[in-house]
C-alpha positions in Angstrom: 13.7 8.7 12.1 10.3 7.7 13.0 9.0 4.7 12.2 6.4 4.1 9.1 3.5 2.8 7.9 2.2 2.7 4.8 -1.1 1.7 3.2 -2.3 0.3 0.3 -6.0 1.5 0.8 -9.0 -1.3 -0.4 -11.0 -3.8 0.2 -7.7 -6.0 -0.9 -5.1 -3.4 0.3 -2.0 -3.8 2.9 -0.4 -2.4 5.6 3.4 -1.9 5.7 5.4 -1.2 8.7 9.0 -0.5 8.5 11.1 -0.1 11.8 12.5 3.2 13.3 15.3 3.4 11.1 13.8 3.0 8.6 15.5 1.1 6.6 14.2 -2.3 7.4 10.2 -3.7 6.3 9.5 -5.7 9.7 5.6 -6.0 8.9 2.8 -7.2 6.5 -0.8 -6.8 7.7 -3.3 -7.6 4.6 -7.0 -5.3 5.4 -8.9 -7.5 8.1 -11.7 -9.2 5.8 -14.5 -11.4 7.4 -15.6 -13.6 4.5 -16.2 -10.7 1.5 -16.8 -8.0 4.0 -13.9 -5.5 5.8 -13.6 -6.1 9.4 -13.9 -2.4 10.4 -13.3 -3.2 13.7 -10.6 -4.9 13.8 -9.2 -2.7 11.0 -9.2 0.4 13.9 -7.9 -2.0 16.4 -4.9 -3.1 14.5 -3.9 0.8 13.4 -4.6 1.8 16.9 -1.7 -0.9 17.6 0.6 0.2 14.6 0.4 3.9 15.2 2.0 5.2 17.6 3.9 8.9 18.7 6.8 8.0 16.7 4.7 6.8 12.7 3.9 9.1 10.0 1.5 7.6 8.3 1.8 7.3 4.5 -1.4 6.9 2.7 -2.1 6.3 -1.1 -4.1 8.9 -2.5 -7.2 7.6 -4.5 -9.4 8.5 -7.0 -12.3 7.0 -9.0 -10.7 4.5 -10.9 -12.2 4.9 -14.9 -14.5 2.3 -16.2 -15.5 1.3 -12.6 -18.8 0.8 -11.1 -20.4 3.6 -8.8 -20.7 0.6 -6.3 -17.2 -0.5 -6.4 -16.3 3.6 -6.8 -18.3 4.2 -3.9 -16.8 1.4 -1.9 -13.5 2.4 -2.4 -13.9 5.9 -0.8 -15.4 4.4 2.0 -12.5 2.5 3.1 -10.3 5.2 2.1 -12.4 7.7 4.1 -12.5 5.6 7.3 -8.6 4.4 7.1 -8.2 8.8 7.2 -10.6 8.7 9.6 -9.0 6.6 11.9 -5.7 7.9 11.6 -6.8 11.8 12.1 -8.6 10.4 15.2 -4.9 8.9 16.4 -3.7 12.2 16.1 -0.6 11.3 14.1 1.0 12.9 10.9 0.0 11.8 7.7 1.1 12.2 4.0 -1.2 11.6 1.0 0.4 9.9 -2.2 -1.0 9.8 -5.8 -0.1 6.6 -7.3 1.8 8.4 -10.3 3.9 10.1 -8.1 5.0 6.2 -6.0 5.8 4.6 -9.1 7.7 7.5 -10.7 10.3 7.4 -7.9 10.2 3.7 -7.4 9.7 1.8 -10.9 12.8 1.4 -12.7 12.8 0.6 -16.5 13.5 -2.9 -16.0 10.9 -3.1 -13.3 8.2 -2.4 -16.5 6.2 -4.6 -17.7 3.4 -3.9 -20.3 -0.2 -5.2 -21.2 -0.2 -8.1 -24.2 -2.4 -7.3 -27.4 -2.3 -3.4 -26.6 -1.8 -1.2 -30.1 -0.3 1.3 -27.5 2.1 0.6 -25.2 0.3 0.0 -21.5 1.7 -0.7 -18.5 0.8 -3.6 -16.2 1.1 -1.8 -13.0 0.5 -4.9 -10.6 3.0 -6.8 -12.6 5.2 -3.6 -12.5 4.8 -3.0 -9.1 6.0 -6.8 -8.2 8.8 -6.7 -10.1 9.9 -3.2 -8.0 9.0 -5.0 -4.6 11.1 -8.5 -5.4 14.4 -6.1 -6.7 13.9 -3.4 -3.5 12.7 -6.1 -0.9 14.4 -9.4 -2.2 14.0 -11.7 1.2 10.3 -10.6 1.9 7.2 -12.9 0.8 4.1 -10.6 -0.2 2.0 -13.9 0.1 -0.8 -13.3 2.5 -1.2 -16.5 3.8 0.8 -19.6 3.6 -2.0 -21.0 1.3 -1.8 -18.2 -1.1 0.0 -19.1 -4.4 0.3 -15.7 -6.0 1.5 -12.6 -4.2 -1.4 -9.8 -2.7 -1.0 -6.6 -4.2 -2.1 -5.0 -1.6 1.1 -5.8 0.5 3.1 -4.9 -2.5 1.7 -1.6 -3.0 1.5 -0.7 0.8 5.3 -1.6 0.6 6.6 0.3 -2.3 4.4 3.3 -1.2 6.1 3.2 2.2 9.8 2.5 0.4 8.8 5.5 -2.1 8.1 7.9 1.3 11.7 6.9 2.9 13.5 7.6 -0.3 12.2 11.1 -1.0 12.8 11.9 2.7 16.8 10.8 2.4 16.6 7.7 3.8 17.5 4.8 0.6 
């Protein structure tokens, strides 16, 4: 088995590396900010050191989120479109992931968690998706620092994407 990383793509995304076995989440990286901008170079440097002959690289597929702004829409692609960019130029395997197709394999029923005040029933995907990552990674903190109160969602995402790629490829 190679080993994995995963990525929550974002101006507030993660990075998740799990080991050659890959059974076992050994690292967090949260997307290199400096103050409100990405740190594009350090963002290369740190793949560069991540990826090696032995990752596949597991991507979340994005789209234009509805109701968002054509600057934040905009913004979006651009970090997704250099984190593709940067691991084409690597040379390493990737996959693409919608994030319908993550969360149907990975949220459970009792993972679900749905939007207050809603006439229809929605669901409150980060909430969701925390739920999913304390049940599947019980001992790992998805804090990004040790000031941070709440957990990033990046981190969890860029986890349960990585966890969703070893469990459709028979690894549990």
């Amino acid at each position: 088995m190679k080993r994995v990383v995963s990525i929550d793509p974002g101006s507030t995304g993660g990075i998740a590396v799990f080991d050659d076995e890959g059974s076992d989440l050994i690292e967090l990286h949260t997307i290199p900010r400096v103050k409100d901008n990405i740190d594009y170079n350090a963002l290369s440097s740190l793949l560069k050191e991540l990826i090696d002959s032995r990752t596949t690289v597991v991507l979340e597929e994005v789209h234009a989120v509805f109701g968002s702004s054509a600057k934040s829409t905009f913004a979006f692609g651009h970090i997704n479109g250099f984190l593709l960019g940067v691991v084409v130029s690597i040379g390493q395997p990737y996959v693409l992931v919608q994030p319908k197709e993550w969360q149907k394999v990975i949220w459970t029923n009792q993972d679900k968690v749905y939007k207050p005040g809603k006439a229809k029933k929605t669901t409150d995907t980060k909430a969701t998706s925390l739920l999913a990552a304390k049940r599947l990674f019980p001992k790992t903190s998805f804090l990004a620092t040790t000031k941070s109160s709440k957990p990033h969602d990046g981190l969890v995402d860029a986890s349960l994407i990585g966890k969703w790629y070893l469990m459709t490829n028979g690894v549990k």
